[in-house]
Every structure is written in structure tokens, then in C-alpha cells.
C-alpha positions in Angstrom: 52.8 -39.9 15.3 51.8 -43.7 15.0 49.5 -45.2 13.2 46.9 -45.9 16.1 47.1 -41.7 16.9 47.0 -41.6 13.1 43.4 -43.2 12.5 41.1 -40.4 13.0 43.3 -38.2 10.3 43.1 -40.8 7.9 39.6 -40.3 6.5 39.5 -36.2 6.7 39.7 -35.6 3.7 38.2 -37.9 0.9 40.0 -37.4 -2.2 43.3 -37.4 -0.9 46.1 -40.0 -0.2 47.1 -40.4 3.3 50.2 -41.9 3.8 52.1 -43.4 6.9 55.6 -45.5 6.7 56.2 -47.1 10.3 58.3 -49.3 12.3 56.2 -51.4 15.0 54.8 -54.5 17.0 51.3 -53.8 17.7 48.0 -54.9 18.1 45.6 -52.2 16.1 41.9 -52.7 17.6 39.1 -53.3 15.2 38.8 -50.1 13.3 37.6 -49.1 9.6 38.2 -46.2 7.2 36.4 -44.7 4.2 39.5 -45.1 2.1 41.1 -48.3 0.6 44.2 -49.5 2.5 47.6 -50.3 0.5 50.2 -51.7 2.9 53.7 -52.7 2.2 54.5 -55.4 4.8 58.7 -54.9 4.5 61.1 -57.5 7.1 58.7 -59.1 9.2 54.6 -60.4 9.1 51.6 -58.7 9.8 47.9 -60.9 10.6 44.9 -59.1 9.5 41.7 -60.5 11.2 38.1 -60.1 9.7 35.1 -62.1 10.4 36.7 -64.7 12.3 39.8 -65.2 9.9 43.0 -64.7 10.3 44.9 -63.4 6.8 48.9 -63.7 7.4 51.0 -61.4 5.6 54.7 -62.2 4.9 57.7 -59.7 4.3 57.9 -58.4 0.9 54.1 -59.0 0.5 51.1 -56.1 0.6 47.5 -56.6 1.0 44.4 -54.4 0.2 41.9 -53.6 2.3 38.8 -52.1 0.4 37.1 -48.9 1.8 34.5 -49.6 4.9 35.6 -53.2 5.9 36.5 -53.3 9.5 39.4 -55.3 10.6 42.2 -55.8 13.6 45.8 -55.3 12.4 48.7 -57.0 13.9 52.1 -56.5 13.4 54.4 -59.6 14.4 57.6 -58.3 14.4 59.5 -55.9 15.8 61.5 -55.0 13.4 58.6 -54.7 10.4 58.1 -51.7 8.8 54.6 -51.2 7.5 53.7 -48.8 4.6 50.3 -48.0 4.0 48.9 -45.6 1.7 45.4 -44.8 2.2 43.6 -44.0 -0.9 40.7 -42.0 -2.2 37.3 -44.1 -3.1 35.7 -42.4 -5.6 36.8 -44.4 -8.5 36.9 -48.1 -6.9 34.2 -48.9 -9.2 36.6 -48.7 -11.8 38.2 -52.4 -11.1 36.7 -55.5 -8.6 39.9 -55.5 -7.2 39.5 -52.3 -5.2 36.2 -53.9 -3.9 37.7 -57.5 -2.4 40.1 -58.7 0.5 43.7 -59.1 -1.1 47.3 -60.1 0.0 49.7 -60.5 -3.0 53.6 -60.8 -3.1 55.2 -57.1 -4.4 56.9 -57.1 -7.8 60.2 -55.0 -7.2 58.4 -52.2 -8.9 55.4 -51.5 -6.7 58.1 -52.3 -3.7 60.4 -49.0 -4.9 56.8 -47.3 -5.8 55.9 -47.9 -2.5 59.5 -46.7 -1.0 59.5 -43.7 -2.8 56.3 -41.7 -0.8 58.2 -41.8 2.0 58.8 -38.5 1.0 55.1 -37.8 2.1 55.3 -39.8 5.6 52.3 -38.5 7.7 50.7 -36.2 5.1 47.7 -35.8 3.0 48.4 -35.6 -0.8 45.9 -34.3 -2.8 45.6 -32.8 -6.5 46.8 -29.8 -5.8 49.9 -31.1 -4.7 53.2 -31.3 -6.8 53.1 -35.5 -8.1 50.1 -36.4 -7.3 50.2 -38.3 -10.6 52.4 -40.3 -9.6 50.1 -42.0 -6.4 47.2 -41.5 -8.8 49.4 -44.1 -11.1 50.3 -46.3 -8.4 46.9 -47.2 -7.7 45.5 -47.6 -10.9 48.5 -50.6 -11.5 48.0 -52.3 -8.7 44.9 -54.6 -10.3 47.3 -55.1 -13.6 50.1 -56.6 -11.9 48.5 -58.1 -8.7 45.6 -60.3 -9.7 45.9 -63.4 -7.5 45.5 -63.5 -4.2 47.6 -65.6 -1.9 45.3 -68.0 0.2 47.3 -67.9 3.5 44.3 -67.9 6.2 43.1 -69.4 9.4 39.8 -69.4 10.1 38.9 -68.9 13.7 36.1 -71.0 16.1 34.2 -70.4 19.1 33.3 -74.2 19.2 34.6 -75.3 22.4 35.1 -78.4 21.2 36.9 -77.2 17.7 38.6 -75.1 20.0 40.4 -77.6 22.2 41.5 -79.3 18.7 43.1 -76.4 16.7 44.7 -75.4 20.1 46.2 -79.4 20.3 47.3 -78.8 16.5 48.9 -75.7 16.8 51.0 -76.7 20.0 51.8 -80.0 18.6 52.2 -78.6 15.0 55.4 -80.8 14.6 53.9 -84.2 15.2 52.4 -86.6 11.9 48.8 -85.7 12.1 46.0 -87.2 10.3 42.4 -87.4 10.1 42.6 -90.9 11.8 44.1 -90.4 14.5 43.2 -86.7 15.4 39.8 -88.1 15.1 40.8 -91.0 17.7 42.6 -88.6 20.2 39.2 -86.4 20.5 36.6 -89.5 20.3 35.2 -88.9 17.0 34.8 -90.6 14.1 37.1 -89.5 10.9 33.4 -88.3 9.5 32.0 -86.6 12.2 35.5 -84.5 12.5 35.5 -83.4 8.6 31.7 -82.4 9.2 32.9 -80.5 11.9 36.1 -78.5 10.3 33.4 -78.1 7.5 30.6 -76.7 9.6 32.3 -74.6 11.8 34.9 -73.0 9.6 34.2 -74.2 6.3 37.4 -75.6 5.1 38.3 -79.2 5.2 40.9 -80.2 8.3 44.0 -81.2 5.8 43.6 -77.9 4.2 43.3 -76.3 7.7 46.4 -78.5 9.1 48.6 -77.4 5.6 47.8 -73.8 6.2 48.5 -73.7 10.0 52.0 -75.4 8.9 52.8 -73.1 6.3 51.9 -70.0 8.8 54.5 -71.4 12.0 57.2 -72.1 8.9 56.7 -68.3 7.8 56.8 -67.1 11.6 60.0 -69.4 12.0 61.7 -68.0 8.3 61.1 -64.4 9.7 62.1 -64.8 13.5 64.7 -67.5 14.0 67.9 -68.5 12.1 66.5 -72.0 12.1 68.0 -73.8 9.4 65.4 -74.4 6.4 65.6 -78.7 6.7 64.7 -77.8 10.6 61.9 -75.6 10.2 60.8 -78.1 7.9 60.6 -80.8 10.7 59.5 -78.5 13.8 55.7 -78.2 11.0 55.4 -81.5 10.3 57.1 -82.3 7.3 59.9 -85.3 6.9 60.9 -84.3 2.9 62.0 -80.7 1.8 60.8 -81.1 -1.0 57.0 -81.5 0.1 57.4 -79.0 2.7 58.9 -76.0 -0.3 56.4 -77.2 -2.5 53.3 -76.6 -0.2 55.2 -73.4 0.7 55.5 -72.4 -3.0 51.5 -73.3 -3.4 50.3 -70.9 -0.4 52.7 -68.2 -1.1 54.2 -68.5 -4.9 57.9 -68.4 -3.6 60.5 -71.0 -2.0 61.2 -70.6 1.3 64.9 -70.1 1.0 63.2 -66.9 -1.2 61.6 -65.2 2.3 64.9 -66.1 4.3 66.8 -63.9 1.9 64.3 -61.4 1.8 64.4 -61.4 5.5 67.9 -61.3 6.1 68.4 -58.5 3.2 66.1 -56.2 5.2 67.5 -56.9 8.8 71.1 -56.5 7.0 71.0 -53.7 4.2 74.8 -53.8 3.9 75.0 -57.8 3.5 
């Protein structure tokens, strides 16, 4: 069973844990659940989209998805495995984190946590069960060793105008852009465009352009063999030093960190 067959099991029972471990590329329609969502993105990147933004996750990153907030799921590579724990609500009160939108990098701990329900793939777990301490546990630590959110996301437009700009920036992602001459290119003045970015999307258009950069270097870490130098380049950047220090900023590691990451879960014998 996959997790699209899986949603209408997930909320069936309310003080349980449902849990699912799956290997997929997929687009999971806008859809919701009465139980907070803990998923282990492991090899690959998955995009959550919610109110017109677009949160990327990387490998060896989760996010949290509190109870009742409906969402699209993506799954960007084939060869991610995604696992997602849904837990029961009833005690949410008990920290804000269970209550707000979160993607954080995994500490090695919640990662073998995380590895170990497998054991449960595709069931229920409830008190009566044998262990149910231990899931019980593995929530209740999440907001004590996760409290910062990484601020990877793309907000989306349905400005025309807007529109035919982020489209020209992301298909020409590699090129020196700035406010000047972005501005030029679509006849607008430099203050008219920030007003715009602002408006529309409400972040300012260097903050949009760095986070649109840092996304393609992520997608090009995880899918290609690119050297790092060259990814650098393809988003924009001339030093390597800029480029892994706006990468460490969005997602609190190097990027050399996710291509080891990456090739350690394509190759578990390397």
C-alpha cells in the first residue's frame, strides 16, 4: 500500500500513531489529516506546497506538518525514501512547535529514531501495543532538539506580470542578476519592481533570487554528479566561498555536507 491509498487510514483512529516508510516520486494532491505529520525526507528532496509557497526539503532533513493544515506533497526523486509518522493530537497544546509549519535538519538520533519503526510500516500503534513509549518519546523530543526552522521557501504568484519574471529567473538562474537590470529587461523601474516582489509575495527580490539559487544547487547536489565549483556557477555565483556560505545560511550545512549525505544513501556500502 502507498501512501496516496494510505490517506483515508491515516486518521481512523485518533490516539494512535500511523506509520508509513516509502520509496517514491509523486505528486500527493492537496489533502489534510487530523494528526500531525513527522516525515523523514532520507536520499532525495521533497516540496511541500501551502498557501501559495513552496517549502523544499533536503535529504537528511524532516518537516512537521501540524494537525488540520492542508498541503500538496511532492517527492523529487526517485530514489527518496520518505518516513512519516502520523501522530495523535491530543496533547499538541503541550509545545507551539506542534502547532507551526517546520522543516529542520535530523540530528543522527531522531534519524535512527525515525529508522527504527520501520518495524511498524503500515500499521496503527496505539497504547496497548508493546513500545508504544518509545513513539510516545519520539515526539515529545522533537521540539527540544529541533527549534529552528530552515527558511528554504518560494513563494508562488498569479501576477501575470510577476509570473513572466520568476519564470525568466528560474530558466536563466545562472546569469548575474540584479535589481537594475531585471528591472530594465521588464520596463520597470528598480522601485516599482521591489514594490512588486513585496506586494505580491511579500519577500524582497534579492531574498527571492538567493532562495531560488539555493533550491536549483540543492536539486543539482541531489541529482547530478556536478562538481560542487560547477553547480556553484550553473546558480549564479562566481566565488565558492559566497555560494557555501549562503548555502550554510538557508540550510545550516556546507554543501559538500548534502553531497555526502546523498551519495552515502544512494551507496550504503561506500
Amino acid at each position: 500500500m502507498g501512501l496516496i491509498a494510505a490517506l483515508p487510514d491515516i486518521d481512523r483512529h485518533d490516539k494512535s500513531v500511523f506509520i508509513m516508510h516509502e520509496k517514491s516520486e509523486k505528486l500527493i494532491p492537496f489533502h489534510k489529516h487530523t494528526k500531525g505529520q513527522l516525515s523523514y525526507v532520507e536520499g532525495g528532496i521533497a516540496y511541500i506546497t501551502i498557501d501559495n509557497r513552496t517549502y523544499v526539503v533536503p535529504a537528511r532533513h524532516f518537516f512537521w506538518i501540524p494537525q488540520g493544515m492542508e498541503h500538496i506533497l511532492e517527492i523529487g526523486h526517485s530514489a527518496t525514501v520518505l518516513r512519516s509518522l502520523y501522530f495523535y493530537a491530543h496533547d499538541d497544546i503541550a509545545d507551539p512547535f506542534y502547532s507551526r509549519l517546520g522543516i529542520y535538519p535530523a540530528s543522527e538520533l531522531l534519524i535512527q529514531m525515525i529508522k527504527y519503526t520501520e518495524i511498524w510500516d503500515e500499521k496503527h500503534v496505539s497504547a496497548k501495543d508493546e513500545n508504544f513509549e518509545f513513539l510516545v518519546a519520539l515526539k515529545k523530543i522533537l521540539p527540544k532538539t529541533h527549534q529552528q526552522p530552515l527558511p528554504i521557501i518560494l513563494p508562488a504568484t498569479h501576477n501575470k506580470q510577476m509570473m513572466k519574471i520568476v519564470s525568466y529567473l528560474e530558466w536563466n538562474i545562472g546569469e548575474k542578476h540584479t535589481l537594475t537590470n531585471v528591472s530594465t529587461r521588464f520596463g520597470l523601474s528598480e522601485r516599482s519592481m521591489s514594490r512588486l516582489f513585496k506586494s505580491d509575495m511579500d519577500i524582497s527580490f534579492l531574498q527571492y533570487l538567493k532562495t531560488l539559487r539555493i533550491i536549483k544547487a540543492i536539486e543539482l547536489l541531489l541529482n547530478t554528479d556536478k562538481p560542487i565549483n560547477e553547480i556553484a556557477d550553473d546558480v549564479g555565483y562566481s566565488s565558492i566561498s559566497a555560494f557555501s556560505d549562503t548555502f550554510h545560511e538557508f540550510t545550516q550545512s556546507r554543501p559538500s555536507d548534502l553531497r555526502k549525505s546523498s551519495k552515502a544513501f544512494r551507496n550504503p556500502a561506500v
